[in-house]
C-alpha positions in Angstrom: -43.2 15.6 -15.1 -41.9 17.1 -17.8 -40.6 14.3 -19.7 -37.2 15.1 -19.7 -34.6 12.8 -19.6 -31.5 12.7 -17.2 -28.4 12.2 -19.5 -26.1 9.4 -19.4 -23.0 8.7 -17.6 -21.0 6.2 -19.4 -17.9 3.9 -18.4 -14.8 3.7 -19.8 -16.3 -0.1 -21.4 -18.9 1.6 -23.1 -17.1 4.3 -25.1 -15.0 4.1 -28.3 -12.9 6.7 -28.2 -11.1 6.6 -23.8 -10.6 10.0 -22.5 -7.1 11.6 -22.4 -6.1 13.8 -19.5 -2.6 15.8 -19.0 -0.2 16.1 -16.7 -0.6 19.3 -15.5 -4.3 18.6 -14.8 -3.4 15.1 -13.3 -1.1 16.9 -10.6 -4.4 18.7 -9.9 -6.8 15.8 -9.0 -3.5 14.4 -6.9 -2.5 17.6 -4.9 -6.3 18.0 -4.4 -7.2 14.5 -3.0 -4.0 14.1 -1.1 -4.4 17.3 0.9 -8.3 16.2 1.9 -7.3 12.6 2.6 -4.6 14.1 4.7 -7.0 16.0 6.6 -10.0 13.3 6.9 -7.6 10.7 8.9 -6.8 12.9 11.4 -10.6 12.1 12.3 -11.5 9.0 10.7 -14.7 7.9 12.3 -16.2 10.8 11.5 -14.4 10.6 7.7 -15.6 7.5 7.2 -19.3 6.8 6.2 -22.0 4.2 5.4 -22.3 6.2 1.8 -18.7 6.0 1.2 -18.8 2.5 2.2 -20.9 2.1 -1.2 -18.9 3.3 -3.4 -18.2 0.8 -5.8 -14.5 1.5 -7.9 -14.0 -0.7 -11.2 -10.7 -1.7 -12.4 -10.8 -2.0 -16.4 -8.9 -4.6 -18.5 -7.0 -3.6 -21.8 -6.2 -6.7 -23.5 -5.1 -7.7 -26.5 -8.0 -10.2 -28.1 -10.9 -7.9 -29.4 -9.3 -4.4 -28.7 -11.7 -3.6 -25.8 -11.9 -2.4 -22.1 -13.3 -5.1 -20.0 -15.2 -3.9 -16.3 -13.7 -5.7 -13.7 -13.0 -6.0 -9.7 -15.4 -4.3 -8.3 -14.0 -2.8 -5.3 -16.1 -1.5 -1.9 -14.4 -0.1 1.3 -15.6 -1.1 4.8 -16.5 1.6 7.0 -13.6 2.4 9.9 -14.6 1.6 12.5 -12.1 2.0 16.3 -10.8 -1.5 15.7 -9.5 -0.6 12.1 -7.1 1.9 13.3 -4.3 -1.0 12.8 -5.2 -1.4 9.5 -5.2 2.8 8.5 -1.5 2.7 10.1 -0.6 -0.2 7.9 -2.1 1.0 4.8 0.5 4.0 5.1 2.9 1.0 3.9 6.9 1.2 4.4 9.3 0.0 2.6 12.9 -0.4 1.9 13.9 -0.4 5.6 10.9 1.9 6.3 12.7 4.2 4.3 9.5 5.1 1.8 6.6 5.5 2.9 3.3 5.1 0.3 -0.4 5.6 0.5 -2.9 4.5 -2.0 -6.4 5.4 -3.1 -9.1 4.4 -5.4 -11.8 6.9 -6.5 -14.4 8.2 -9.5 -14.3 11.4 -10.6 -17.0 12.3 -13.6 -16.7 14.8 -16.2 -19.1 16.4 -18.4 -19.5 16.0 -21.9 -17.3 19.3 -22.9 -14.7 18.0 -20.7 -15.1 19.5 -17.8 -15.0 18.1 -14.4 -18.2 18.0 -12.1 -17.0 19.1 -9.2 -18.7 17.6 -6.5 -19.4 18.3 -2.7 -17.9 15.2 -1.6 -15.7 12.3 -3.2 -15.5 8.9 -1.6 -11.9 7.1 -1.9 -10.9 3.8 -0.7 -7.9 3.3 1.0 -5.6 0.2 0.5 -2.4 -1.6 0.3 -1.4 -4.8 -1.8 0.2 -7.5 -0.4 0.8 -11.3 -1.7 -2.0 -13.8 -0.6 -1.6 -17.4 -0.4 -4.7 -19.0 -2.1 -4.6 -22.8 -3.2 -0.7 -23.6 -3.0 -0.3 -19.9 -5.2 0.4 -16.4 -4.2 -1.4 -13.9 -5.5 -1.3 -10.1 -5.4 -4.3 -8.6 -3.7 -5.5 -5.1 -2.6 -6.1 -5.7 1.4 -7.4 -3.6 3.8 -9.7 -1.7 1.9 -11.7 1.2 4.0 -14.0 3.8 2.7 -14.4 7.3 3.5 -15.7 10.7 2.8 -13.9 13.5 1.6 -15.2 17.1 1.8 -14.5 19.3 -0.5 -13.0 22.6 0.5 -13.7 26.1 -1.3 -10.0 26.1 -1.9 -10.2 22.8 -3.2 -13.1 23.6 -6.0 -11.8 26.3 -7.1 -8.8 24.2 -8.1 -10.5 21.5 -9.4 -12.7 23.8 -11.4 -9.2 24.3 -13.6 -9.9 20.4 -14.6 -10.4 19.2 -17.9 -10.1 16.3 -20.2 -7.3 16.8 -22.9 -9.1 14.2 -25.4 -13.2 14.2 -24.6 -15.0 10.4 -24.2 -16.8 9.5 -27.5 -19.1 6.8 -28.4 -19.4 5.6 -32.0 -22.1 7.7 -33.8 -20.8 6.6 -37.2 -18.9 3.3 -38.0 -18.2 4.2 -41.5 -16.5 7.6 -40.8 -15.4 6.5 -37.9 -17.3 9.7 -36.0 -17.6 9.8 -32.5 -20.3 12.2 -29.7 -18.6 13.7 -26.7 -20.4 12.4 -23.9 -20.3 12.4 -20.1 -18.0 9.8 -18.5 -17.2 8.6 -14.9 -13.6 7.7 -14.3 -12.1 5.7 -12.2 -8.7 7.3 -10.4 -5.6 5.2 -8.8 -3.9 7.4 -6.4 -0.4 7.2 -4.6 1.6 9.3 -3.0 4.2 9.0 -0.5 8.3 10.2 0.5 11.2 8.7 0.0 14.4 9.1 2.6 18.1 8.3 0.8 20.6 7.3 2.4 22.2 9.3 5.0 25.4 11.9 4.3 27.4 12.4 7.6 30.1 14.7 7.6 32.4 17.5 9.6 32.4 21.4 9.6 35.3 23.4 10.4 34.4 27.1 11.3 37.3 29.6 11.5 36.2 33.4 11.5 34.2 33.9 8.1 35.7 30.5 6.4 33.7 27.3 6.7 35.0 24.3 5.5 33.3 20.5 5.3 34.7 17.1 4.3 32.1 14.5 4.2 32.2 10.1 5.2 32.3 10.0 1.3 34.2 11.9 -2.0 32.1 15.4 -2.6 29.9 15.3 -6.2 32.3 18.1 -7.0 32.7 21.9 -6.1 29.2 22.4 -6.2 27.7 19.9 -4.0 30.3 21.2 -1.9 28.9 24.7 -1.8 25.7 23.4 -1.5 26.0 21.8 1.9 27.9 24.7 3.6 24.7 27.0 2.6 23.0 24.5 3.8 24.5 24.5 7.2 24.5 28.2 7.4 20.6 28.1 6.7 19.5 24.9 9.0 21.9 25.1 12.2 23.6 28.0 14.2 26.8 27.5 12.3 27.0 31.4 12.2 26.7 32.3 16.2 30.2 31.0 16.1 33.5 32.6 15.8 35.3 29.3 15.7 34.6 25.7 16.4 34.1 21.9 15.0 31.0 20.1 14.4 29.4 16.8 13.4 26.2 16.9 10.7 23.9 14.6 9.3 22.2 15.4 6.1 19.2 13.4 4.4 17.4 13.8 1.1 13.7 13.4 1.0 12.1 12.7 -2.0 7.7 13.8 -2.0 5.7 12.5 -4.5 2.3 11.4 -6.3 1.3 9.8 -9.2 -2.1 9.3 -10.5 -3.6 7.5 -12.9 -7.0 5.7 -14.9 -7.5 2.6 -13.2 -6.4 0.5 -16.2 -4.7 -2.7 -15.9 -3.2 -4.5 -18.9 -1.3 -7.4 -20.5 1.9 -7.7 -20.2 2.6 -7.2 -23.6 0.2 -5.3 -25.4 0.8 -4.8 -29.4 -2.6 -3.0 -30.3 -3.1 -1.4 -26.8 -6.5 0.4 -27.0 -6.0 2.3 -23.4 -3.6 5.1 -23.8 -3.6 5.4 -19.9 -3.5 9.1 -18.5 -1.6 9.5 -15.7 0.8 12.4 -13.8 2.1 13.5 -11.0 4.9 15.5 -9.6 7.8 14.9 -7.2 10.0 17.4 -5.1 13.8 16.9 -3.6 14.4 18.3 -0.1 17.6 18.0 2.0 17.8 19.0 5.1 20.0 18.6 8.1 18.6 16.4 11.2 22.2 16.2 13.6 24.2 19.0 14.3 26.4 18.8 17.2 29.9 20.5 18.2 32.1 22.5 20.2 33.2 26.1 19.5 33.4 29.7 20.4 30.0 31.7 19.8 29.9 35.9 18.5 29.7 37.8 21.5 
């Protein structure tokens, strides 16, 4: 033994000054574990393991008495087993007429005392969905179906969480006159969700004579450009162009991706000396695209 000491890995309750991370490097950690979730629960018994079973995910509580985080809700996943498969399918939750569809995760990441993240060979995330539990005459708001499992991470993966790094670094107080704080490891807990988002659908009618397309649609047009903007649309997506002439019916829908993740902070309602400036990011992306197209005409010999 040579008397050397492992270094500690603090928790957000434990440090004075709470680690700041940006946007860009947010989007990161979410692309990253949405793509390997993705992947795992195409074979989840074999994604899902006694050792992610054990990992434990705090919450932490910001409130507004003595200007501290509080650990809290200690959270485990079960392991899948065939009889969970109901409970995966409903933790991909639908809403608004099953027109969104969400997914949420709960995970630690750790990063080093310069700020960098430790990128391991495996993460553990818990999957879950929240829905209102009756509990003595009162409903409550609980995470339900909580599985665990095992993420492996890709080359691909680490070399794009190797970009990673804290924006502000975790301190703890090393001088409570100055106010002077020491970078120091810190394990972080991560709040993941993702999901898409269908509007509502645009139905509407092409007329195709020689090189001239025109549309009207079941509502009025944006203006000129929308206008423009479907017809390309049309002559990208369907076979509009193999005709010479003809008349056709088209549905259009809008589909909205997108993720947002963040510290596993909860907090007051109103907080006037909030101590948590909570990181979080994300991105989202617009897609339309045409799912009916149907008509009559006369195709280019």
């Amino acid at each position: 033994m040579t008397g050397l000491k492992a270094q500690k890995i603090y928790e957000l309750d434990e440090v004075k000054q709470i680690p700041v991370i940006d946007n860009s490097n947010m989007d990161i950690i979410a692309s990253s574990i949405q793509k390997l979730f993705i992947d795992a629960i195409k074979n989840p018994l074999k994604a899902s393991t006694p050792l992610a079973a054990n990992e434990t995910v705090y919450a932490f509580y910001d409130s507004d008495e003595d200007r501290k985080l509080h650990k809290i809700n200690p959270t485990n996943g079960k392991q899948y087993t065939i009889s969970d498969s109901t409970r995966l399918r409903l933790n991909q939750i639908k809403w608004y007429r099953n027109e969104m569809v969400e997914t949420s995760l709960l995970f630690n990441l750790t990063f080093d005392e310069n700020g960098k993240l430790i990128v391991p060979e495996k993460i553990n995330v818990i999957s879950y969905r929240k829905e209102d539990v009756k509990k003595n005459n009162s409903t409550y708001i609980e995470q339900v179906g909580l599985l665990a499992f095992e993420l492996i991470i890709t080359d691909s993966i680490k070399i794009e969480l190797s970009k990673v790094k804290l924006k502000t670094l975790a301190g703890i107080d090393v001088n409570s006159l100055t106010g002077g704080v020491k970078p120091v490891s810190i394990k972080c807990p991560f709040n993941l969700k993702y999901g898409l988002y269908k509007s509502d659908e645009t139905k509407g009618h092409a007329i195709k004579r020689g090189d001239n397309i025109d549309i009207s649609l079941d509502r009025y047009f944006k203006d000129e450009e929308e206008k423009f903007s479907i017809i390309n649309m049309l002559k990208k997506q369907t076979e509009i162009l193999t005709y010479k002439k003809g008349e056709f019916d088209f549905s259009i829908i809008k589909e909205t991706f997108y993720r947002n993740v963040g510290f596993n902070i909860v907090a007051d309602n109103i907080i006037a000396n909030r101590v948590s400036k909570t990181s979080d990011g994300g991105s989202s992306t617009q897609t339309e695209k045409v799912i009916s197209f149907s008509g009559t005409g006369k195709k280019i010999k």
